[in-house]
C-alpha positions in Angstrom: -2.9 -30.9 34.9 -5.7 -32.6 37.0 -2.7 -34.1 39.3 -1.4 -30.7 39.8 -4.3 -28.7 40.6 -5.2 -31.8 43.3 -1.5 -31.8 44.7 -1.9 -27.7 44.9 -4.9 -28.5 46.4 -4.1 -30.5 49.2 -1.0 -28.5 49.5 -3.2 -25.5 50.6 -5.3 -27.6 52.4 -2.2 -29.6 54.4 -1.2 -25.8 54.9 -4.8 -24.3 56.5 -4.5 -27.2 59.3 -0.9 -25.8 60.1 -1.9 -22.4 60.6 -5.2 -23.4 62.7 -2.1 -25.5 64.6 -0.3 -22.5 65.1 -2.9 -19.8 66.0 -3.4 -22.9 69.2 -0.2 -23.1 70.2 1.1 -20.7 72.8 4.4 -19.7 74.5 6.2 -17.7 76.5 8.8 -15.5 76.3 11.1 -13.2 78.3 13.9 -10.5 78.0 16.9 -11.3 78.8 16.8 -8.8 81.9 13.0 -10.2 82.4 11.3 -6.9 82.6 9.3 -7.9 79.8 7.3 -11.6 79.2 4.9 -11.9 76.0 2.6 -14.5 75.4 2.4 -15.1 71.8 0.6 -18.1 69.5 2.5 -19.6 67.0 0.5 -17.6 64.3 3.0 -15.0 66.1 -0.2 -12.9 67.8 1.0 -11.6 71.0 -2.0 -12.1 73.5 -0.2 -11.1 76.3 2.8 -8.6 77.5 3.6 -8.6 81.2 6.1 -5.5 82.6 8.2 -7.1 85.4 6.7 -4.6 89.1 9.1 -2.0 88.9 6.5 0.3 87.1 3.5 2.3 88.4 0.2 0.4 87.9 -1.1 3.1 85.1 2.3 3.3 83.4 2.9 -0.1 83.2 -0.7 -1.3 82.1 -0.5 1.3 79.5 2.9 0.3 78.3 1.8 -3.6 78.6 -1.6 -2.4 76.1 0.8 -0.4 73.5 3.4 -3.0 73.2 0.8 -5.9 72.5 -0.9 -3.7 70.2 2.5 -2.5 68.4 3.7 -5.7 67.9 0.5 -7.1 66.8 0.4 -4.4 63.9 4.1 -4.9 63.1 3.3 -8.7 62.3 0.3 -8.2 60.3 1.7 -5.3 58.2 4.9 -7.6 57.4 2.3 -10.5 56.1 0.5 -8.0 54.1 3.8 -7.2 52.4 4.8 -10.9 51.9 1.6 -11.3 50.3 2.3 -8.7 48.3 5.5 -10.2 47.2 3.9 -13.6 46.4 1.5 -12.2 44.4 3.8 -10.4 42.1 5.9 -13.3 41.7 3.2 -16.0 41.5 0.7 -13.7 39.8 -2.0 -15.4 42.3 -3.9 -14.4 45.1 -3.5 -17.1 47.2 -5.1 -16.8 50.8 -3.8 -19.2 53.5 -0.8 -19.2 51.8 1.3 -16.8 53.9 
């Protein structure tokens, strides 16, 4: 029981250094038409969404603001759900695990 509780252990561990990994790696990405460039981490946080010149300065600051900040809440509300999931089939709360 010892071995397992280490292995889970180290598992969780192993998968905390990933996720620090992730949140440091960044890339970017554009449409296919390149109006649109976001600069997300691999934790999947966008930091950045750039609108290609063919907007108004207000307009497309204001769209650049609410697609970051759309996306951002999209991601975190579909880990809150996968965590959900885990827990009702694991019957554990395991943070770091998703």
């Amino acid at each position: 029981m010892f071995d397992k509780m280490k292995a889970m252990m180290d598992m969780q561990r192993t998968m905390q250094q990933m996720k620090r990994e992730l949140e440091n790696t960044d890339f970017k990405i554009s449409s296919s038409d390149g109006l649109v460039t976001i600069t997300m981490t691999g934790a999947q946080e966008v930091k950045d969404v750039r609108l290609k010149d063919d907007f108004s300065a207000s307009l497309k600051e204001q769209l650049e603001k609410s697609l970051k900040d759309a996306y951002n809440r999209a991601v975190k509300h579909s880990h809150e759900v996968a965590a959900q999931k885990m827990k009702g089939i694991t019957g554990l709360n395991l943070p770091g695990m998703i």
